[in-house]
PASEBA-1860 file (N, C-alpha, C; in nm, 3 decimals):
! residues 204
1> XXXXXXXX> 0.083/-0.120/0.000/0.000/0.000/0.000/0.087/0.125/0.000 ~ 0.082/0.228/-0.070/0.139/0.397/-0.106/0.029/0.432/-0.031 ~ 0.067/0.517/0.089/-0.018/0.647/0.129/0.007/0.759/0.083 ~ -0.110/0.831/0.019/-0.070/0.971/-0.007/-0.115/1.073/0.089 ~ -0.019/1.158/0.170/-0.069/1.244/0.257/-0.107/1.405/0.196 ~ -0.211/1.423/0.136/-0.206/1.576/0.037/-0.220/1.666/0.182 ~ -0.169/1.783/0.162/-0.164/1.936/0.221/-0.156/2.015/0.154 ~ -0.318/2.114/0.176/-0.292/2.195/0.167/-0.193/2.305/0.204
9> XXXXXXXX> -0.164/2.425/0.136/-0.048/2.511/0.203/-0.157/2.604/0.271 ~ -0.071/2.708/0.375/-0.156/2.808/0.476/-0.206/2.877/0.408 ~ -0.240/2.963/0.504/-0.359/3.124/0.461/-0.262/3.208/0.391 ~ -0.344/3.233/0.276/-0.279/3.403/0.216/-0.352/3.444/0.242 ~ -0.325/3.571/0.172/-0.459/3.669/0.112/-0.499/3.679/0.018 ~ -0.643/3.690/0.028/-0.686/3.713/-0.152/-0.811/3.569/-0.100 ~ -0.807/3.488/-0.034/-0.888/3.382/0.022/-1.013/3.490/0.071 ~ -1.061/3.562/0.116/-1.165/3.668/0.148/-1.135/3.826/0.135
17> XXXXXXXX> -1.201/3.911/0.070/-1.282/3.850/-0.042/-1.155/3.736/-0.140 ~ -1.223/3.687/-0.216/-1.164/3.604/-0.303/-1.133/3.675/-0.431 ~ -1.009/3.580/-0.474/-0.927/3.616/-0.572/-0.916/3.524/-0.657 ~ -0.884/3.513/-0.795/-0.826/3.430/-0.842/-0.688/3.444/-0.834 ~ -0.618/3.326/-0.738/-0.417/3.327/-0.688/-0.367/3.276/-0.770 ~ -0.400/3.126/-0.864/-0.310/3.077/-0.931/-0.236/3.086/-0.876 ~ -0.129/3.142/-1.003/0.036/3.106/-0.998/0.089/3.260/-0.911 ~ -0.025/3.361/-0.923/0.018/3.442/-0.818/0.131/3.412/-0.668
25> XXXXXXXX> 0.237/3.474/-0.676/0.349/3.348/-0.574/0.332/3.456/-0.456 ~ 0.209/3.460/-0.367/0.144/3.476/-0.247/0.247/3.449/-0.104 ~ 0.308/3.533/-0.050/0.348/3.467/0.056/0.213/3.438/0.180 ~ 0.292/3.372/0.293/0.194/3.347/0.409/0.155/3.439/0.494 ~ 0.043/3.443/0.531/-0.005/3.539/0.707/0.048/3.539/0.766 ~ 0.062/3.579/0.858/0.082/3.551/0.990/0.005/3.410/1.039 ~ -0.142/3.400/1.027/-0.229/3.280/1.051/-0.148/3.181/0.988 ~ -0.095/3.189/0.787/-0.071/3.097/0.792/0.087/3.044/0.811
33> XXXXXXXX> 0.117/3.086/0.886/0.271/3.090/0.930/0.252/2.956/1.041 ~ 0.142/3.026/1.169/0.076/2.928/1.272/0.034/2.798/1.239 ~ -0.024/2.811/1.134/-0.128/2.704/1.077/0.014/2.578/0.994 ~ 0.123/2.620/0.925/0.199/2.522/0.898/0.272/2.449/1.015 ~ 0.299/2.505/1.137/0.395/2.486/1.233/0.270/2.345/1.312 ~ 0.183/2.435/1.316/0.053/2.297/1.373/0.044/2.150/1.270 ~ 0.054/2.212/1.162/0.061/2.101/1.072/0.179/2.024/1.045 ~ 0.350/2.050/1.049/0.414/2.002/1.051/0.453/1.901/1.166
41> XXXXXXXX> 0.415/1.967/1.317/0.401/1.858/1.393/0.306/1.790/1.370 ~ 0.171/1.756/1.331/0.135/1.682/1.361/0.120/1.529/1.201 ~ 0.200/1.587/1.123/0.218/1.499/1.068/0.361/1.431/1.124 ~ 0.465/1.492/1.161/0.538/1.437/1.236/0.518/1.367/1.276 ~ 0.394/1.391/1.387/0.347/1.310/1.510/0.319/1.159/1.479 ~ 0.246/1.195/1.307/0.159/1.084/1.282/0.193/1.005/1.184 ~ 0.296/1.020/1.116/0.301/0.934/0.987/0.461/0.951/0.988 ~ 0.507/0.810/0.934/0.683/0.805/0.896/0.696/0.858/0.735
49> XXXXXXXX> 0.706/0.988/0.677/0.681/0.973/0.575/0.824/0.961/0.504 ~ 0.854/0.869/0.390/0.906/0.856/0.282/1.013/0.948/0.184 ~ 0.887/1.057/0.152/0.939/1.184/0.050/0.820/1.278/0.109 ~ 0.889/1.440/0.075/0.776/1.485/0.026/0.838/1.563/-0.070 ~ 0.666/1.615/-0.128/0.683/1.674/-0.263/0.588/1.812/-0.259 ~ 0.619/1.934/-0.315/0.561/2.063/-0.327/0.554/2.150/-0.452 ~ 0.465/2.197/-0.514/0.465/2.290/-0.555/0.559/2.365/-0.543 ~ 0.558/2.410/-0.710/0.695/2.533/-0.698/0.680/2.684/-0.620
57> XXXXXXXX> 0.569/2.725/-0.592/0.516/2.860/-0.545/0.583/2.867/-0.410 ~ 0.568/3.003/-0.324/0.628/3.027/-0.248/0.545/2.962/-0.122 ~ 0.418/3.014/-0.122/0.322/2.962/-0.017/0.301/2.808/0.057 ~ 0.368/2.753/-0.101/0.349/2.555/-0.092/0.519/2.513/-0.015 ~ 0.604/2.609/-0.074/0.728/2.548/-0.079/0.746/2.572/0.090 ~ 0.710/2.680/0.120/0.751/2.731/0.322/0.668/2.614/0.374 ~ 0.543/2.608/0.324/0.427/2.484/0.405/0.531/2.365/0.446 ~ 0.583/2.266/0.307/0.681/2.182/0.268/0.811/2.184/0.346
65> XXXXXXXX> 0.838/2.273/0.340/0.963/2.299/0.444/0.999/2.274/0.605 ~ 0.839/2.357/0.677/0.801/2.348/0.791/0.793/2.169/0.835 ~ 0.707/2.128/0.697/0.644/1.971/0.749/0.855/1.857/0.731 ~ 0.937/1.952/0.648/1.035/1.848/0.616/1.146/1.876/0.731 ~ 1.114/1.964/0.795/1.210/1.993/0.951/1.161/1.948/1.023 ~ 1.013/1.942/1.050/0.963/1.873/1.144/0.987/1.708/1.150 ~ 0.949/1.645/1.002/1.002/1.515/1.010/1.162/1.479/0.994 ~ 1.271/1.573/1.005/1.360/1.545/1.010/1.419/1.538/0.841
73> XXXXXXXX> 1.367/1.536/0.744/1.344/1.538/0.611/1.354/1.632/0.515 ~ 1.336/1.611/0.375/1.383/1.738/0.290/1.283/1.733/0.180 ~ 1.265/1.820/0.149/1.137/1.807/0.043/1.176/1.838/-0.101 ~ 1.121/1.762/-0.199/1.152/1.840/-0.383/1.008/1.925/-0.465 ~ 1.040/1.990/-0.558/0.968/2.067/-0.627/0.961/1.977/-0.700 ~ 0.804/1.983/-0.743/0.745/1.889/-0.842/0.651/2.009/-0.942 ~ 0.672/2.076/-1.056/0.575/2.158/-1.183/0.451/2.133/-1.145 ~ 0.485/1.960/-1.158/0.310/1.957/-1.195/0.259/1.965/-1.045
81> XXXXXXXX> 0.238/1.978/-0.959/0.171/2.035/-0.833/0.115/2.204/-0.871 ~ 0.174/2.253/-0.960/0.155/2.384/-0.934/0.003/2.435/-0.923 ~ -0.001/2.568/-0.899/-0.215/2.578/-0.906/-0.207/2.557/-1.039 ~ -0.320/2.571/-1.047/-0.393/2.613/-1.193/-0.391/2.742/-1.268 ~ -0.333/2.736/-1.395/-0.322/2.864/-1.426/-0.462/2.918/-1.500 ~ -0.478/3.041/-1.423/-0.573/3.111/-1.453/-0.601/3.207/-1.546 ~ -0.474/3.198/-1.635/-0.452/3.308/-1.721/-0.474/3.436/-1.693 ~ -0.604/3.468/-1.786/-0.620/3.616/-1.812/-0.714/3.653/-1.673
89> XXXXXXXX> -0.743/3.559/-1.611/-0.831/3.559/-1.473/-0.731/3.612/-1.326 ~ -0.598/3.561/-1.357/-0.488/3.585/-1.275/-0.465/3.710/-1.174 ~ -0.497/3.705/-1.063/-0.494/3.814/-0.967/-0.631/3.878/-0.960 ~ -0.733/3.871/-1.035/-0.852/3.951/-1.048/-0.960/3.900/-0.904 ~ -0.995/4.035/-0.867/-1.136/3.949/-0.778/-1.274/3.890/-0.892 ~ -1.322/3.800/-0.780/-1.416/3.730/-0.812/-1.503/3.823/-0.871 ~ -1.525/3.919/-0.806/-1.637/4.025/-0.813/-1.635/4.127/-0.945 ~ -1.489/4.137/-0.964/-1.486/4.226/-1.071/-1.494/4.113/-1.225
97> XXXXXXXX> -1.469/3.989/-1.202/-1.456/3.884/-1.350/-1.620/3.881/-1.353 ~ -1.732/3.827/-1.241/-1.850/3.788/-1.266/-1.890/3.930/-1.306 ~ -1.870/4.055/-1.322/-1.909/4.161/-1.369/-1.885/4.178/-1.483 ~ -1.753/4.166/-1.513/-1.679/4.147/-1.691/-1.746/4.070/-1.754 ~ -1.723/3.902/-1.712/-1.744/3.814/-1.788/-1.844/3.728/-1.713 ~ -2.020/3.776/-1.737/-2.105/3.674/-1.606/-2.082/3.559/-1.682 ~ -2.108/3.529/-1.813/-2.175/3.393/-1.843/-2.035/3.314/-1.850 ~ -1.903/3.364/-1.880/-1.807/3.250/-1.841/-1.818/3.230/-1.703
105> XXXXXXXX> -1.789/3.314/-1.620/-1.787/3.317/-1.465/-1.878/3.200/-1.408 ~ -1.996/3.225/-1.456/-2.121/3.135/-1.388/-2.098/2.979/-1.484 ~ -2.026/3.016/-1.576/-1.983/2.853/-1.655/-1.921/2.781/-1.554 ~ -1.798/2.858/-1.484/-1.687/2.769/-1.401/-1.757/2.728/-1.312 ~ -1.868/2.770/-1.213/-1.882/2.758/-1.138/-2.038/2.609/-1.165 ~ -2.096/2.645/-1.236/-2.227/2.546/-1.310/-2.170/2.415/-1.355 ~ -2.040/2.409/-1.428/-2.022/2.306/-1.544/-1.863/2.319/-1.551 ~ -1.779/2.325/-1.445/-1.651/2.327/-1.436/-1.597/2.303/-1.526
113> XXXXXXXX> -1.579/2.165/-1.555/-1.560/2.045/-1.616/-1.576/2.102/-1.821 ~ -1.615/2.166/-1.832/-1.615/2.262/-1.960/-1.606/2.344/-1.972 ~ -1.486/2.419/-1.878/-1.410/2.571/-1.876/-1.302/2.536/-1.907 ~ -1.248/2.614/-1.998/-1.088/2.660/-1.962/-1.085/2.806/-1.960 ~ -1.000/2.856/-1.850/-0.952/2.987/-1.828/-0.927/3.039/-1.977 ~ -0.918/3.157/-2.025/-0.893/3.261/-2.106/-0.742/3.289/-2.110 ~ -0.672/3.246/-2.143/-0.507/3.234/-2.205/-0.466/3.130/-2.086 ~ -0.555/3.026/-2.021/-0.519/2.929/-1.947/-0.524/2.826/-1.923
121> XXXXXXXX> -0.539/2.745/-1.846/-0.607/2.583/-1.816/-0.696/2.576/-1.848 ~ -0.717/2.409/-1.856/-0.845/2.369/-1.811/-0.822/2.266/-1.667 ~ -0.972/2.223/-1.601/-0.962/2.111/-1.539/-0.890/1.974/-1.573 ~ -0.920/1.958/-1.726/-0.864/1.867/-1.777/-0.666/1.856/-1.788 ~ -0.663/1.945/-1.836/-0.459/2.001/-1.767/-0.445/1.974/-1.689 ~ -0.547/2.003/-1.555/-0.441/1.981/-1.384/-0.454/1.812/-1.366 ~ -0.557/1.781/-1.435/-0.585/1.648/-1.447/-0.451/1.523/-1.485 ~ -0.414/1.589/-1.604/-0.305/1.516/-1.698/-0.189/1.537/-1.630
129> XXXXXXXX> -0.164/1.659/-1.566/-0.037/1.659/-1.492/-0.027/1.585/-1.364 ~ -0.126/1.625/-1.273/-0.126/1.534/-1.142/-0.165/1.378/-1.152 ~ -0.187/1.315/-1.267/-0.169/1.204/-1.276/-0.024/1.177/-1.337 ~ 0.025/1.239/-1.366/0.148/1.231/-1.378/0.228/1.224/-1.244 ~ 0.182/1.274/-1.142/0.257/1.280/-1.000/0.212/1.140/-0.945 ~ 0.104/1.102/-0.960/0.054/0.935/-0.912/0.132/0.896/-0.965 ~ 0.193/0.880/-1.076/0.218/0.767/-1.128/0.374/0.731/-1.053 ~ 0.406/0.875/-1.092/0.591/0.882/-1.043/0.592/0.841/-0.896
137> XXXXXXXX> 0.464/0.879/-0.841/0.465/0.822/-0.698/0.426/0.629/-0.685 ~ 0.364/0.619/-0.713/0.351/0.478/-0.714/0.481/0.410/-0.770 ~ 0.549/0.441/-0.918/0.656/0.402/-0.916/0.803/0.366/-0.804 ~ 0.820/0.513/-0.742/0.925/0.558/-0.664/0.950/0.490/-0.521 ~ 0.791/0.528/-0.492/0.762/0.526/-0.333/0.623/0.380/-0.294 ~ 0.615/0.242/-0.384/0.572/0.145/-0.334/0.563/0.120/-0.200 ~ 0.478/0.109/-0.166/0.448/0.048/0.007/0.519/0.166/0.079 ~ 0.517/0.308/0.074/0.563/0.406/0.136/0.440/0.518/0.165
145> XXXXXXXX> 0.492/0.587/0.255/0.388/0.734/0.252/0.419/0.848/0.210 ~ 0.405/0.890/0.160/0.493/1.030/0.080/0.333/1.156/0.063 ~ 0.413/1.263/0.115/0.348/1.378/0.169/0.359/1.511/0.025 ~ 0.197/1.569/0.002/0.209/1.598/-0.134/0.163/1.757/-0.109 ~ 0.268/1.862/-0.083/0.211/1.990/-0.036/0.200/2.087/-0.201 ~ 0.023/2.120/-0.188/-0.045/2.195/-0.351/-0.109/2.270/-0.265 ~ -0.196/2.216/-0.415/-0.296/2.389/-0.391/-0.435/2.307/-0.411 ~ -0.557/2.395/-0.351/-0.679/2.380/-0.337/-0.747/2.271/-0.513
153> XXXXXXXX> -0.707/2.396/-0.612/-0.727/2.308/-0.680/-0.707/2.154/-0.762 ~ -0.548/2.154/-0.716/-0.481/2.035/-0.790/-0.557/1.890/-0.684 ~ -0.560/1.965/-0.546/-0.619/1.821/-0.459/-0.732/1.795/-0.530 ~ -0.844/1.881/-0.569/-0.950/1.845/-0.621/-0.984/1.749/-0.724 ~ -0.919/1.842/-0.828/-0.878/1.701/-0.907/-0.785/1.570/-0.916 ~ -0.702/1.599/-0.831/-0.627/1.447/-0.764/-0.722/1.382/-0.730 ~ -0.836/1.410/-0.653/-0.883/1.300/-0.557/-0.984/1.288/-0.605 ~ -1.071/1.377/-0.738/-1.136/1.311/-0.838/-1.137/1.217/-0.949
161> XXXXXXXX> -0.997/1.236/-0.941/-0.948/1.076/-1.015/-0.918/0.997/-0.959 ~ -0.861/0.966/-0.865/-0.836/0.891/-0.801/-0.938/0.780/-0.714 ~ -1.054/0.873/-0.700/-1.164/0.831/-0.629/-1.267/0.771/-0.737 ~ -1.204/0.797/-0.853/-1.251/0.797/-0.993/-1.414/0.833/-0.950 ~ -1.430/0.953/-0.971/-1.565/1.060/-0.995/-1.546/1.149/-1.061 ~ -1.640/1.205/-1.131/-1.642/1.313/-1.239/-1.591/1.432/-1.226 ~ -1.500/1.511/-1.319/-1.508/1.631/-1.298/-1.618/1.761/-1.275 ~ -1.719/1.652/-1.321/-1.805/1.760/-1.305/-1.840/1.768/-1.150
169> XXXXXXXX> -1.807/1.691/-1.059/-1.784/1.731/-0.890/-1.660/1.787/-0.847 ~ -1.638/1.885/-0.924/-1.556/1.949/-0.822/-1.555/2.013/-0.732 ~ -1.674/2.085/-0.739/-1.745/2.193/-0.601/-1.779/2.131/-0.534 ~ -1.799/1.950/-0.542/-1.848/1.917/-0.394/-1.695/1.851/-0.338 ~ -1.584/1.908/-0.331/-1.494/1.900/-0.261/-1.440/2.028/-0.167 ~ -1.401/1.991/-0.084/-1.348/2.108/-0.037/-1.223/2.087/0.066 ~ -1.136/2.170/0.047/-0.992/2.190/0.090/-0.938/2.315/0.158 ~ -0.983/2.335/0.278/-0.939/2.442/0.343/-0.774/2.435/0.388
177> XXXXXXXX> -0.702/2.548/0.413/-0.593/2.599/0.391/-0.536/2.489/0.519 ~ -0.408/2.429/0.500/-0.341/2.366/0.554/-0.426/2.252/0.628 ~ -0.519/2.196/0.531/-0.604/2.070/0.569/-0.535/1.934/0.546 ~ -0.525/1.817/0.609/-0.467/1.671/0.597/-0.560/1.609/0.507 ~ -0.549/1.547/0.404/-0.658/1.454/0.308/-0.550/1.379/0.324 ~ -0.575/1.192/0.292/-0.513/1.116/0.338/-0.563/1.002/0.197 ~ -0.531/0.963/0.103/-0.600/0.863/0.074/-0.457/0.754/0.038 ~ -0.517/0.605/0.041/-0.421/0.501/0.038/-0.482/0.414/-0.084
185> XXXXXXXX> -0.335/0.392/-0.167/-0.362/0.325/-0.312/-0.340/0.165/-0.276 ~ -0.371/0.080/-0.311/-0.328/-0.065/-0.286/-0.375/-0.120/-0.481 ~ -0.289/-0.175/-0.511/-0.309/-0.201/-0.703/-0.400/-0.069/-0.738 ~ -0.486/-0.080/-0.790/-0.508/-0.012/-0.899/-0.635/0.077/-0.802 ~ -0.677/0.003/-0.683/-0.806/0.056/-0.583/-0.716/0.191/-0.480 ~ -0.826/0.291/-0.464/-0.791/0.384/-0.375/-0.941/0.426/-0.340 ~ -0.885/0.459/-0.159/-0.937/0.457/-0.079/-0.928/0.593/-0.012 ~ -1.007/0.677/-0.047/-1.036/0.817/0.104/-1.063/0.809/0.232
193> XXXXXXXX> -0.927/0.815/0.312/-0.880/0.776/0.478/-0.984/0.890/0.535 ~ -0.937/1.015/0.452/-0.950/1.162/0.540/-0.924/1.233/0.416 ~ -1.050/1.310/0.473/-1.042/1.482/0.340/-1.084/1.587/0.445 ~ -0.974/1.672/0.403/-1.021/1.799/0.473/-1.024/1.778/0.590 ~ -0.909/1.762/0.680/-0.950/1.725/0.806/-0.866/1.895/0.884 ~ -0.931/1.937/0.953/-0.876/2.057/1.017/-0.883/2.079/1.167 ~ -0.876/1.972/1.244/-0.880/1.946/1.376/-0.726/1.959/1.425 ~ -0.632/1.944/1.377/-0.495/2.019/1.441/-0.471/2.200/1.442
201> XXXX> -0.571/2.247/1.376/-0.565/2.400/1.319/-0.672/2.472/1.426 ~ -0.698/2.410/1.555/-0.814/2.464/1.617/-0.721/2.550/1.683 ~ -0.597/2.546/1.746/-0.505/2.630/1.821/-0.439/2.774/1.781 ~ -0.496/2.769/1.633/-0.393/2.882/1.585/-0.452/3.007/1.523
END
């Protein structure tokens, strides 16, 4: 059995009101400064992990860092973790795109699964790449646990394939900032341990 431990990275800004962050390279709060230090112990606490792996951004790579001192460990940059690029959406509030552009806006949000950003992704991209990270992981790290610090969106679609369900559920996932999702591959079957779990983050 491969455990995959996904983490989210901490709080920026731009999370309320909301932004589109992408590849925007966001440093952390203060909150989420707190919020990695809670999370690095307690994966410490809880799992022998293997490897870990992060996103190239700044926000993922400090998260990654925190969790690879804590386990005594060192972490690598992996591309395909990165967010999703949002293109021409990139840095904009929510508020000012559903004003520009309602009927794409209300597309992403209705019918995900048949958007692509405007000089950007689609769902289907983060798709092709982060199965590209399963795979290298199952290869590498057999019968290991290896710890996978992204972004909100790439878990989504990780664990919609994986769980093999449609893209068109992506809104019924959810990934709050420096959350533990846990799922374990055994052959070709995978299993959701824990999503979204935020019970070490009550202290901070």
């Amino acid at each position: 059995m491969t455990r995959l431990i996904f983490i989210r990275h901490g709080h920026v800004e731009g999370l309320h009101p909301e932004r589109f962050r992408g590849r925007l390279d966001l440093p952390l709060t203060e909150l989420g400064q707190r919020q990695i230090q809670a999370t690095a112990q307690t994966v410490a606490a809880t799992w022998q992990t293997a490897a870990i792996y992060t996103s190239p951004l700044k926000r993922t790579r400090d998260t990654a860092d925190a969790i690879a001192q804590a386990c005594g460990s060192s972490c690598s940059v992996l591309p395909q973790l990165n967010d999703i690029d949002y293109g021409a959406w990139q840095g904009q509030a929510h508020s000012d795109v559903e004003k520009a552009e309602p009927q794409l806006y209300a597309r992403w949000f209705s019918t995900p699964h048949l958007m692509r950003f405007p000089k950007g992704e689609s769902l289907q991209d983060v798709v092709a790449r982060t199965a590209t990270v399963v795979f290298d992981v199952l290869e590498r790290h057999a019968q290991e646990t290896v710890v996978l610090v992204s972004h909100d969106s790439v878990g989504r679609a990780l664990f919609l394939q994986l769980l093999d369900q449609p893209l068109s559920a992506y809104w019924r996932l959810a990934l709050s900032p420096c959350s533990i999702s846990v799922i374990d591959l055994v052959a070709s079957h995978a299993s959701g341990r824990l999503i979204n779990d935020t019970g070490h983050l009550r202290g901070c």
